[in-house]
N, C-alpha and C positions, 0 to 999 in steps of 0.2 A: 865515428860517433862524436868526436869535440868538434866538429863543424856541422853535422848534417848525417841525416838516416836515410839510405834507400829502399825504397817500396818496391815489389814487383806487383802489377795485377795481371790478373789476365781476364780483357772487358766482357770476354763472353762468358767468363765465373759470375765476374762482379759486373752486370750490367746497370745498375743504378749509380755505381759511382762512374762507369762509362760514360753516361747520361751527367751527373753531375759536372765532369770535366771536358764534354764534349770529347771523347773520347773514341772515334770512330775511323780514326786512321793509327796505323800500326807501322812501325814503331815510335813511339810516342812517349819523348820525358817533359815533367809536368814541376816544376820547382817554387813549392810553399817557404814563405815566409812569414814565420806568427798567421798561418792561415790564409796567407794574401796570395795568390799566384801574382810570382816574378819575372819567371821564364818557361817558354815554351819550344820544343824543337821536335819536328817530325821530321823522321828515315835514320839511318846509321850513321855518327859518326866515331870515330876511334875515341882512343884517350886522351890523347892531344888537344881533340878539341874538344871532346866532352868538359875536360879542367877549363878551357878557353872558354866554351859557351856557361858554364856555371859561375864563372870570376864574371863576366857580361851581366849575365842576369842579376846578382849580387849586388855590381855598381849602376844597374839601372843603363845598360851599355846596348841592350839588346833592342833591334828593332822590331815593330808589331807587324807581322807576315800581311804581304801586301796585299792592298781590296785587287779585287779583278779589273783590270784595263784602268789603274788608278797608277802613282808613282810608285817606280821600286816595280812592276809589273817586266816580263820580260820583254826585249825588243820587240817581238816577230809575235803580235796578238793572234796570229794566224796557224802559228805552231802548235801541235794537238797536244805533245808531249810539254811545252810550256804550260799552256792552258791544263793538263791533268797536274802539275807541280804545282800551278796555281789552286785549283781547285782542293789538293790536298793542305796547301798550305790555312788555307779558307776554314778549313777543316779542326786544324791545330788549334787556331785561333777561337774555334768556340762559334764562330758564324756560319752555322749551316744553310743558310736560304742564300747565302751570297755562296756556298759551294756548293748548293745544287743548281742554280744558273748556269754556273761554272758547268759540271758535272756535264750538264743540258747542252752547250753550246761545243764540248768536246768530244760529248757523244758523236753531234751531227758533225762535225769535220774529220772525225775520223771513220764516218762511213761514206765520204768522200773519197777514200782512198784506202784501194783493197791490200795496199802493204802493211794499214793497220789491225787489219781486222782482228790477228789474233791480240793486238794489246786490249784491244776493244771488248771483244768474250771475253777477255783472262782477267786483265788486271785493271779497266776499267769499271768493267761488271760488276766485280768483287769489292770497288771501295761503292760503287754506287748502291750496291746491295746492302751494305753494312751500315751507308748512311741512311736508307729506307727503313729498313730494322726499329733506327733510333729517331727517326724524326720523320712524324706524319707528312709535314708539308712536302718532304723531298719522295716520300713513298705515293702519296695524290699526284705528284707533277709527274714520274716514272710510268704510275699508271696511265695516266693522259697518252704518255708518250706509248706504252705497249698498244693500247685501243685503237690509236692511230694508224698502228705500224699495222693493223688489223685489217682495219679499212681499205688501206693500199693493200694487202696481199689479196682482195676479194674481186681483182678484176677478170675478165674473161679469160687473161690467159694468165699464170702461176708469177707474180711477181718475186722472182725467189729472191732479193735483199730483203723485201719486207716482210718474210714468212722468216728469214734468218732470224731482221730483228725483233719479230715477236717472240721467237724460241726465245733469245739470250734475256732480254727482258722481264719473260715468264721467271726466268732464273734471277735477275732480279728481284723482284718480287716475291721469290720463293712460289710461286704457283704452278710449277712443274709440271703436276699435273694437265695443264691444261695442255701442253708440249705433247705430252703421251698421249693425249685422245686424241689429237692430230695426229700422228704417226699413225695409232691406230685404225686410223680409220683412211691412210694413205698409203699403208705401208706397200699394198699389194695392188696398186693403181697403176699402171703406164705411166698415166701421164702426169702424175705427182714423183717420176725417178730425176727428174731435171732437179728439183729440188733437195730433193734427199741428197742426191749427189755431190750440191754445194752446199747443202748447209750439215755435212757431215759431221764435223764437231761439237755442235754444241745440242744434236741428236745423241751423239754418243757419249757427251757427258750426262744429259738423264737418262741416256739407257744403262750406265753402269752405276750412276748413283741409286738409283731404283732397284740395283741388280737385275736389268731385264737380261740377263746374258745371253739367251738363246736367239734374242732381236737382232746381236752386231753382226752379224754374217749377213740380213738385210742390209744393211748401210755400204759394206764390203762381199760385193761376190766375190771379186777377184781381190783376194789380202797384199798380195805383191807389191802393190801401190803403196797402201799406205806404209808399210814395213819398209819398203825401198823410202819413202817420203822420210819417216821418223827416224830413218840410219842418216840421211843426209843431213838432216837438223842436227841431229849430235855429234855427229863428224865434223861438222863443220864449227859449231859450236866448243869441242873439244881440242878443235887444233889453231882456235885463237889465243890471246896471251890470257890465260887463264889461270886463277889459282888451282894447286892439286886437286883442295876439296869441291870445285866448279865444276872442272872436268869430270870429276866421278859421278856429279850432277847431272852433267851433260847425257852420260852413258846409263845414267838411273831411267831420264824419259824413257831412252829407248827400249830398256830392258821391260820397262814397265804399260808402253805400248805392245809390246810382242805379248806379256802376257795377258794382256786383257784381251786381245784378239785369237789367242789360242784357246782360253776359258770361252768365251765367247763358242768359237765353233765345233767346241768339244759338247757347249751346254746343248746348242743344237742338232748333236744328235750328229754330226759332221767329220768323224774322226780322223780319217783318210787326210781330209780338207786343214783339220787341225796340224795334222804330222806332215805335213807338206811346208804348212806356212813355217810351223820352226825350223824345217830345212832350209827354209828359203834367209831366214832368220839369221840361222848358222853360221850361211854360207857368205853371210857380209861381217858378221861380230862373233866369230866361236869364242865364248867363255865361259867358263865354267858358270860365274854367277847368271849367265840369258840364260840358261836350264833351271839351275836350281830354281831360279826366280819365276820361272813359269809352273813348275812343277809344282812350288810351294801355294802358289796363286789356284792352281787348279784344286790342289787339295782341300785349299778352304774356304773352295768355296764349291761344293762338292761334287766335283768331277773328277776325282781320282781313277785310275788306267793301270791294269797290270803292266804294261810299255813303259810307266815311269820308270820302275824298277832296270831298266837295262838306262834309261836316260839318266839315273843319278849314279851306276856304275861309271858313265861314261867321265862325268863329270868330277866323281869321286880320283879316276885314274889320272883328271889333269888338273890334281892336287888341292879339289875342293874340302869339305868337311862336311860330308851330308846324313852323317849321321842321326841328327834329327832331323832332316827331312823323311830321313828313311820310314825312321820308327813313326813319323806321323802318316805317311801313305801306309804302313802294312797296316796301322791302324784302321785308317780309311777303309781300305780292301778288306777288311774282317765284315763290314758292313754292308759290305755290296751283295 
């Protein structure tokens, strides 16, 4: 308090003052002076240099986050992950039409190149969506770009990148909706499974945002796949130099892909199909928590199984705590 008060906000409580401090990448400190912003810094860093970046901004020491392909820009104009650090730095600075350019130019190189695709749905989506949110002009230029990605999928034969990037987009934009009429109306088509097939992801994140649960069994005949897929991301992921709490990250995905896939073909009516895939589950990652965590998943979201009951024994015996998973299944089963 004899130097300085920290604030916490969180933009999506307070979206006005998000708006007032351009506020649209996270995490984000914002350093007043009598009112005057001094210093600005987007992503994490420790305390070391958080003391180091607040003495900078203090003495007026701090530089202004560089324009795009301007000095102070990274080497390699051509790197998608430069260009997304650009683009968030753009961001910090309060200049949004110079970081949706940005945003625009890193879209298209990284769908250049299918080892990006998932930063491109994930966590390029997510800051472009958030700048669309706040700022018209970058949500008009998004859409531009969805309607286009439109055009290209309408050729004679299924262009499946550009029916990808219309999904991810839609998600963008928050019009999701539109994503589901298309499924709908493809789901059970031949010759729309080439697509489905590859653009699986970013299907099955509105179909579980949506809670369509009974749909993921479409996307997954055979679950093995993906289950065998999601154990290798985290294995792999898990046995690099990792902090403890990363690793348990790592093994969160996966826990948390098996249960969506089990909710999934339990809501459809699938059971056999369900108790198969946790087998299969099991038989790469036995732990207590891939049970409880699927069990707890099915329960609420309401596909509870008298079978649970022998799975949270099981889990119980390899020293978990399932006592409240318990009491909320016989809950559940009172109902059924």
């Amino acid at each position: 308090k004899a130097h300085g008060v920290a604030i916490e906000i969180d933009i999506d409580k307070q979206p006005k003052l998000a708006e007032q401090y351009q506020a649209t990448a996270i995490p984000l400190m914002v350093m007043l002076r009598s009112g005057k912003e001094v210093g600005r810094q987007l992503g994490y860093m420790n305390s070391d240099k958080t003391i180091q970046w607040m003495e900078n901004s203090l003495s007026g020491k701090v530089a202004e986050a560089p324009k795009a392909g301007g000095a102070g820009a990274p080497a390699d104009p051509n790197s998608p992950m430069s260009g997304f650090q650009r683009a968030r730095e753009l961001v910090a600075a309060g200049k949004p039409d110079e970081a949706t350019k940005e945003y625009i130019a890193v879209w298209e190189l990284m769908g250049k190149d299918p080892a990006m695709a998932g930063a491109r749905g994930t966590f390029l989506a997510h800051d472009m969506q958030t700048l669309a949110s706040r700022h018209a002009p970058a949500r008009e230029a998004f859409t531009k770009m969805r309607d286009e990605a439109w055009v290209r999928a309408q050729g004679a034969a299924p262009d499946v990148a550009a029916v990808g990037d219309w999904f991810v987009l839609n998600g963008v934009l928050e019009e999701d909706e539109k994503t589901l009429v298309w499924f709908d109306e493809h789901k059970s088509k031949s010759e729309s499974r080439s697509v489905i097939d590859a653009q699986h992801w970013p299907l099955e994140r509105v179909l579980v945002e949506s809670e369509r649960w009974s749909d993921i069994p479409l996307l997954y005949p055979n679950p093995d796949a993906p289950i065998t897929e999601a154990f290798e991301l985290s294995k792999k992921a898990a046995e690099s130099d990792l902090r403890a709490d990363l690793v348990d990250q790592a093994w969160d995905a996966y826990r948390e892909r098996v249960a969506i896939l089990y909710v999934g073909y339990l809501a459809a009516g699938k059971d056999d199909g369900a108790a198969a895939l946790l087998a299969k589950a099991r038989s790469l990652y036995d732990k207590p928590r891939l049970v409880t965590g699927a069990v707890n998943f099915a329960v609420r979201n309401g596909q509870a199984r008298p079978v649970m009951t022998q799975l949270l024994d099981e889990a119980g015996k390899a020293g978990a705590d399932v006592s409240a998973y318990r009491a909320q299944l016989d809950e559940a089963l009172k109902d059924k």
